[in-house]
C-alpha positions in Angstrom: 0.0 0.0 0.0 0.9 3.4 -1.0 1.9 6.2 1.6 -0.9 8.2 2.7 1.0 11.2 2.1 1.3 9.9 -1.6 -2.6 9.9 -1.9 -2.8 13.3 -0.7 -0.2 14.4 -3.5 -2.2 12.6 -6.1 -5.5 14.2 -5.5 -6.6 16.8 -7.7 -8.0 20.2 -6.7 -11.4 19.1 -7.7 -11.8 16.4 -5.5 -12.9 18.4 -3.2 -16.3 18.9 -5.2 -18.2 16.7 -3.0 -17.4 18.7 0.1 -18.3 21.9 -1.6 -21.3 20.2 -2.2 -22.5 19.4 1.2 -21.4 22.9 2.6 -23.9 24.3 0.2 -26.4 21.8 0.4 -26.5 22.8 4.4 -26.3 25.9 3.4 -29.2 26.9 0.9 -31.4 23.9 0.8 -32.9 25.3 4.1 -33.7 28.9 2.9 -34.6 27.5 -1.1 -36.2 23.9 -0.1 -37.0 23.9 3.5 -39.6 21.3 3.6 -37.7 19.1 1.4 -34.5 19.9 3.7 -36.4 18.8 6.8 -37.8 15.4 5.2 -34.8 14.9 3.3 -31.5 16.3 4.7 -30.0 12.7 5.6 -30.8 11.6 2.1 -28.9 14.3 0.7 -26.1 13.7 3.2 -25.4 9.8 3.0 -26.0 10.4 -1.3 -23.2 13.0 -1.3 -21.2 10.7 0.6 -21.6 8.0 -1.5 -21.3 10.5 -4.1 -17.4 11.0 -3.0 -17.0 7.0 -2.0 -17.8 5.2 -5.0 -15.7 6.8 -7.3 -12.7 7.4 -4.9 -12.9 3.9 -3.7 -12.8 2.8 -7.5 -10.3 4.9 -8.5 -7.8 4.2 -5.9 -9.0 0.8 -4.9 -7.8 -0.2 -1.3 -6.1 3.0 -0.2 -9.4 4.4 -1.0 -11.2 2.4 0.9 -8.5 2.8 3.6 -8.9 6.6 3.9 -12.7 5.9 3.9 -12.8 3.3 6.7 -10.0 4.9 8.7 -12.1 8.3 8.6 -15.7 6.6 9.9 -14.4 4.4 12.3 -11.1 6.3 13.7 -12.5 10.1 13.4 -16.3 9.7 12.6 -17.3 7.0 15.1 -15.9 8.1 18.4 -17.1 12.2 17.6 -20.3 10.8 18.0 -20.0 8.1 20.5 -18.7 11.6 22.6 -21.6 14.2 21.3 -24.0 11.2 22.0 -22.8 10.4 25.6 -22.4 14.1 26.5 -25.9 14.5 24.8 -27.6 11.6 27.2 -25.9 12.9 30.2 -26.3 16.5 30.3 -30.1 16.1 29.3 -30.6 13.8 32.8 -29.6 17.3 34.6 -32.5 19.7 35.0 -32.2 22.9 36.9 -35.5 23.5 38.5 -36.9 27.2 39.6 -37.3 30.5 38.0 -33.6 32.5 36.5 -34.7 34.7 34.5 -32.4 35.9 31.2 -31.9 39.1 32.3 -28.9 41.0 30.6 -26.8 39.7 34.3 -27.7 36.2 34.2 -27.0 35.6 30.7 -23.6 37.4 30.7 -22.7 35.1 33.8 -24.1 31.9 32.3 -21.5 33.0 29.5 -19.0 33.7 31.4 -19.3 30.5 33.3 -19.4 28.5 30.5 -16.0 30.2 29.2 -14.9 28.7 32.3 -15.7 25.5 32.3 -15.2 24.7 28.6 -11.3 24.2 29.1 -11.6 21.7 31.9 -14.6 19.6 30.9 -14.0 20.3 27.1 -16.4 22.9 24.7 -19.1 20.3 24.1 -19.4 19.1 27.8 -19.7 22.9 28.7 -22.1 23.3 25.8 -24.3 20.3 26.6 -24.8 21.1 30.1 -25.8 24.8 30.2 -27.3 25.0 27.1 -31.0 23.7 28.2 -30.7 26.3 31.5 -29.4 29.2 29.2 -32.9 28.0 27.4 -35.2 27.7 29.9 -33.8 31.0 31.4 -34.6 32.9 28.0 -38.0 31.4 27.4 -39.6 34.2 27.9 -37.2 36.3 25.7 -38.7 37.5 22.1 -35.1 38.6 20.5 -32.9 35.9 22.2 -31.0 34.5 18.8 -27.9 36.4 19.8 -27.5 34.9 23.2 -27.6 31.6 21.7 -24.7 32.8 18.9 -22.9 34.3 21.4 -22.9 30.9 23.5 -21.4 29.1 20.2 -18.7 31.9 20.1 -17.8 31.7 23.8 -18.8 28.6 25.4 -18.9 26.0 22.3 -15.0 27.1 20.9 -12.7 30.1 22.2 -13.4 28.9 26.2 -11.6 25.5 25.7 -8.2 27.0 24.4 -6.4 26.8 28.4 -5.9 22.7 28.4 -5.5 19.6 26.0 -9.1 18.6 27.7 -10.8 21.7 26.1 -10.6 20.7 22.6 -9.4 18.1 20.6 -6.3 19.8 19.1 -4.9 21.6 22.0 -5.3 17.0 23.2 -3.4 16.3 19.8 -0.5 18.7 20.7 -0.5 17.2 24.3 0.0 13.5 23.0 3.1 15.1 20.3 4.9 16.6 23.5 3.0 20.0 24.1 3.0 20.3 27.9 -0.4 19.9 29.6 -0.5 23.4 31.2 1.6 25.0 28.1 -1.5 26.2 26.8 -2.2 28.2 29.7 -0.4 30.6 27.8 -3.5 31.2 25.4 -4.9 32.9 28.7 -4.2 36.8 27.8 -5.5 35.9 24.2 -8.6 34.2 25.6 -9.1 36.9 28.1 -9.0 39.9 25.1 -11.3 37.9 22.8 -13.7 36.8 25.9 -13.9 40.4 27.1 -14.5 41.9 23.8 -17.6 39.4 22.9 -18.9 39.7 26.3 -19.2 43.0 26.4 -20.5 43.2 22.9 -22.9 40.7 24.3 -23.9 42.8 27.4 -25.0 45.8 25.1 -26.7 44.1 22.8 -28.3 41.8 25.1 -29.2 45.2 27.5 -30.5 46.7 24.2 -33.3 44.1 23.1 -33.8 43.4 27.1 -34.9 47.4 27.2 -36.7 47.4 23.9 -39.1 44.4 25.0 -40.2 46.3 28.0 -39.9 43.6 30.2 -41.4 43.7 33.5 -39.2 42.9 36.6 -39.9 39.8 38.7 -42.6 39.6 41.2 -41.3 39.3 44.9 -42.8 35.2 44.5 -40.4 35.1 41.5 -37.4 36.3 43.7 -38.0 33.9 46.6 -37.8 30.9 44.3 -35.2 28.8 45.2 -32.8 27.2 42.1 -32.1 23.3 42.2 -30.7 20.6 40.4 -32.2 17.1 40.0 -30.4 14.3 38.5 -27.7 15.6 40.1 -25.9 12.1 40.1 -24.9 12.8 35.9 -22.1 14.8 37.2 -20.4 12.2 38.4 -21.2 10.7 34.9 -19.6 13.5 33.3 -16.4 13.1 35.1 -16.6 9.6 34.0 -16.6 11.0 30.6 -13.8 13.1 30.9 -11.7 11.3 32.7 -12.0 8.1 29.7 -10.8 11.2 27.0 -8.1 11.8 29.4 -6.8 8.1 29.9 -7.3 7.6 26.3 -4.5 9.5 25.5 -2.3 8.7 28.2 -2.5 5.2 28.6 -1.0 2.9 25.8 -2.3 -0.8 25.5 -0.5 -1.2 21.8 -2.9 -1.2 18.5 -5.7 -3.0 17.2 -6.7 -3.9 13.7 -9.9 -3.5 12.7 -11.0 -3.7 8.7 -7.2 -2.6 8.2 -7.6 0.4 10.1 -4.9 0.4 13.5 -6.5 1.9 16.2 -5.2 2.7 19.7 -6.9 -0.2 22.0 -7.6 2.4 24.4 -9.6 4.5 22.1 -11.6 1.3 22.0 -12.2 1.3 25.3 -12.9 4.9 25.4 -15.5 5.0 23.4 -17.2 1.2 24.5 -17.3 3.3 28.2 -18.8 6.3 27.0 -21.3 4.4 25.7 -21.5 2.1 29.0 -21.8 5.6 30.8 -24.7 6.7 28.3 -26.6 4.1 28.9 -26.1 3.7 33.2 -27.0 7.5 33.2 -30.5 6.8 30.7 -31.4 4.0 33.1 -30.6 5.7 36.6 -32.1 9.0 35.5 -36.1 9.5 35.9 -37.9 9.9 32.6 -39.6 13.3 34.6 -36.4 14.9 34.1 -36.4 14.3 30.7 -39.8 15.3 29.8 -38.8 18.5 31.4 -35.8 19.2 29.8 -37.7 18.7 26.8 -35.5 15.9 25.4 -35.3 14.1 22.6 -32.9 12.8 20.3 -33.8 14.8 17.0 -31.2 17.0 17.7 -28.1 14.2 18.0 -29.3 12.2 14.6 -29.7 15.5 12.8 -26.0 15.9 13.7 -25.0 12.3 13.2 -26.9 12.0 9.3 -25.4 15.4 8.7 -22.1 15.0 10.0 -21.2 11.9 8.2 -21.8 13.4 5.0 -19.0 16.1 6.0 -16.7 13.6 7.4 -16.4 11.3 4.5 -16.8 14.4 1.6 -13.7 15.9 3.6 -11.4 13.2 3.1 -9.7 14.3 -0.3 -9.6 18.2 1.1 -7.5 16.5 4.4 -5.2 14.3 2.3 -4.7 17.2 -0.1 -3.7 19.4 3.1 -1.7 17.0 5.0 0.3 17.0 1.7 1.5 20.0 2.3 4.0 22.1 -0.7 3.4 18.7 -2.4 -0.1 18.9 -3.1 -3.0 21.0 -4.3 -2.9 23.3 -2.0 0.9 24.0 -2.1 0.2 27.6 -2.7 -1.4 28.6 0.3 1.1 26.5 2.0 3.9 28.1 0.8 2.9 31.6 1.9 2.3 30.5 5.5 5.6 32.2 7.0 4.2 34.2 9.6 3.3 33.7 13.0 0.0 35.9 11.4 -0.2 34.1 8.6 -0.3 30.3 10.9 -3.6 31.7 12.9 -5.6 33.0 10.3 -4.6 30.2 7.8 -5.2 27.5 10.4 -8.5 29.4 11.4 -9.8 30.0 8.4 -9.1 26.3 7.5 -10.1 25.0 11.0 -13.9 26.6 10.4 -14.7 24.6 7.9 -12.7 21.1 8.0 -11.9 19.3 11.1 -9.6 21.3 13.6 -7.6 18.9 14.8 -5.6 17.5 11.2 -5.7 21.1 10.6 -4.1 21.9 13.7 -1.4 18.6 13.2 -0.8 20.2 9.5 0.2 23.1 10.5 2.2 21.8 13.6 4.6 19.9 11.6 4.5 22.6 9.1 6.0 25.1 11.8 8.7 22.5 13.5 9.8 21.6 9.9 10.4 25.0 8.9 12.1 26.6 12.2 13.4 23.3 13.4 14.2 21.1 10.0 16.3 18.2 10.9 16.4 18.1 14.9 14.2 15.3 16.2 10.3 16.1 16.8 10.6 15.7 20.7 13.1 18.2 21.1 11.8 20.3 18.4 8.3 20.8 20.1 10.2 21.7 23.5 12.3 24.5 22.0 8.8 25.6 20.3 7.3 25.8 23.2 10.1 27.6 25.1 12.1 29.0 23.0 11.8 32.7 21.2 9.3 30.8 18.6 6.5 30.5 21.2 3.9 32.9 19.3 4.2 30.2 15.9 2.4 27.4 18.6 0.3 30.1 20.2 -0.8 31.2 16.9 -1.7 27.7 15.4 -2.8 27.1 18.8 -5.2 30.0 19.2 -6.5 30.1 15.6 -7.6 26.1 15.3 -9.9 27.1 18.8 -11.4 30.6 18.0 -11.9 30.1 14.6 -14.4 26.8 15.0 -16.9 29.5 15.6 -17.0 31.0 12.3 -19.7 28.5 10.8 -22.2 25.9 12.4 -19.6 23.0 11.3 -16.6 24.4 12.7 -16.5 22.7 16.6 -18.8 19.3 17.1 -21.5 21.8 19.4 -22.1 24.2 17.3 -24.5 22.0 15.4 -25.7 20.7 18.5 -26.6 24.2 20.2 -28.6 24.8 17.1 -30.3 21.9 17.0 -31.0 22.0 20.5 -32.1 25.6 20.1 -34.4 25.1 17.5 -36.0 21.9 19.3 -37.1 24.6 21.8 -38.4 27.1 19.3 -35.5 29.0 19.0 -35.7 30.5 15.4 -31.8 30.0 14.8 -29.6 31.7 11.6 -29.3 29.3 9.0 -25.5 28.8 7.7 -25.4 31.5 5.9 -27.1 33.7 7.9 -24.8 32.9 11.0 -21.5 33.8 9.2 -22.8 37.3 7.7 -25.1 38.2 10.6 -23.2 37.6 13.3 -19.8 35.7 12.5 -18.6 38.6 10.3 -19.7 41.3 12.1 -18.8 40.6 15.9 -16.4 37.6 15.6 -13.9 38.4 12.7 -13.0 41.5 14.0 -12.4 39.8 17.4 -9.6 38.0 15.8 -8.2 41.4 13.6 -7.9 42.6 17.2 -6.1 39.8 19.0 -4.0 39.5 15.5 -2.6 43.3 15.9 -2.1 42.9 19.6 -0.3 39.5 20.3 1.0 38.4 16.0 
């Protein structure tokens, strides 16, 4: 069999048609075709799949069918094993009483959030405070922002302080990256936090104001907040703690349908799923119905997300290539420790941010360190006067997964949950010129001129 790197120096530009494809099948089918979307959207996203398969599988026989398998069962299988077990836990919590989505309450939920996304990951964050940061706004008419504001905040740039907060910042950890390293990103996550929140807090105090809303009753006040199903949280350490292990502890490889995977990822995932199911059976079904659960949202993101995954493939070999394949000219102009955040950004919102994040890596320690050993190499990156190169690719595969709805795994899910609650959310396009262009992108101009 053939190099994978080879592949990736094979494939032609237009290989990529299929992924194009999908993007603006997610994009414009819901505002051209909605009702045909809505009944047919996993259709349109298993055919385009298949669309991408057959003829890559035919054309490059069993390294096709390697890149295909390795992608479903080594990247697409244990995404959503995670989104699904995050997805049963967090919906077994339910936050009982009256907190009202007052301008304060939302900009601490936020802030929280921001918080906790680095230490229990962006999706466990996302998962568990989404259905309060709901329930709180329920009684909201212009609430759409809060909810885009959460995907910026919450779903991407909080997890950017440790390996557990997203899955690149874990990739760097297992090539040598120190686990508290990327407490580095901290004044970069502070300036970018503090910018969107207070954007947040105006616009938020704005519609709050133009709604006339009245203030709560003294009965409102002496409502007490509580949790039931309070017992998920230790399932969610369970959950984190099995990411964490997976990459630490090394039990050798397993083959399965020619694809070598980690036997620890294997157990990983055969525990979140263990975990999913011990928290569905010890949780009542009242909680549930309260939350509002159901699992529309998490097979709207599996039948979607599958399509993306697989149509990807050629655009990841074809990057991972590097100056030897069809994208050699943007590689070639990455020089910059500028040039490595927005390139890896503006990459990382659309294709998966962690190969993107790996690409650009080794792009960086083979161009400033070209010949020293890759162990040594990642040690003087991280300590030595090319710090800002790692901070840059660093920073720019987090932040940027907010740009669209497919950049971080919770994005999709915070819409979909959204929506399943009445939430009249942005569709793809909408998201990036409403709201990713005008609050977000100029975020990241301003952290670019201060700290690359």
């Amino acid at each position: 069999m053939q190099e994978v790197m080879n592949l990736g120096e094979m494939l032609p530009l237009w290989s990529g048609i299929p992924f194009l494809l999908m993007l603006l099948s997610i994009a414009l089918f819901p505002l051209i075709l909605p009702k045909f979307w809505h009944h047919n959207f996993e259709k349109v996203s298993i055919f385009l799949a298949f669309l991408l398969a057959i003829p890559f599988i035919t054309i490059y026989k069993g390294e096709g069918l390697h890149e295909i398998l390795h992608v479903v069962l080594a990247d697409y299988l244990p995404f959503i094993i995670l989104l699904w077990a995050l997805y049963a836990v967090s919906g077994g919590i339910l936050l009982k009483g009256i907190l009202r989505g007052t301008p304060v309450v939302n900009t601490c939920i936020l802030i929280i959030g921001t918080i906790l996304a680095s230490w229990m990951g962006t999706t466990g964050a996302a998962m568990l405070l989404i259905r309060p940061l709901i329930k709180a706004n329920n009684f909201r008419k212009n609430k759409v922002h809060v909810f885009v504001f959460f995907i910026f905040l919450v779903a991407n740039m909080g997890g950017c302080l440790t390996p557990l907060g997203d899955p690149p910042l874990f990739m760097g950890f297992l090539h040598g990256v120190s686990f508290f390293w990327t407490l580095h990103l901290l004044p970069q996550l502070l300036t970018g936090a503090v910018i969107l929140l207070v954007i947040f807090f105006v616009l938020d105090s704005y519609y709050y104001k133009k709604e006339n809303i009245k203030p709560p009753s003294e009965k409102e006040k002496r409502i007490l907040l509580k949790l039931e199903g309070t017992h998920n949280f230790i399932f969610l350490a369970g959950i984190i703690a099995s990411v964490l292990l997976s990459g630490i502890i090394d039990l050798g490889k397993v083959n399965t349908f020619g694809v070598h995977r980690p036997v620890m990822d294997w157990v990983r995932d055969i525990s979140l799923i263990v975990i999913g199911i011990l928290s569905l059976k010890t949780t009542s079904g009242k909680i549930y119905r309260r939350n509002s659960f159901s699992w529309a949202p998490i097979l709207e993101v599996a039948y979607l997300f599958i399509g993306i995954f697989v149509t990807m493939v050629p655009c990841l070999l074809m990057l991972k290539a590097g100056e030897n394949g069809a994208f050699a000219p943007l590689m070639k102009v990455v020089k910059e420790p500028y040039h490595y955040f927005w390139i890896t950004g503006a990459l990382s919102s659309f294709l998966d941010n962690t190969p993107t994040y790996l690409t650009f890596f080794s792009s960086a320690l083979g161009s400033l360190y070209q010949g020293i050993p890759e162990v040594q190499a990642v040690h003087l990156l991280m300590t030595g006067g090319n710090a800002n190169y790692l901070k840059a690719i660093s920073a720019g595969a987090v932040f940027f997964g907010a740009v669209t709805y497919i950049g971080n795994a919770p994005n999709f899910m915070v819409r979909s949950i959204a929506e399943e609650h009445g939430v009249n959310m942005p569709g793809f396009l909408a998201y990036i010129i409403k709201y990713s262009l005008i609050y977000l992108i100029p975020t990241m101009i301003i952290i670019t001129l201060i700290f690359y």
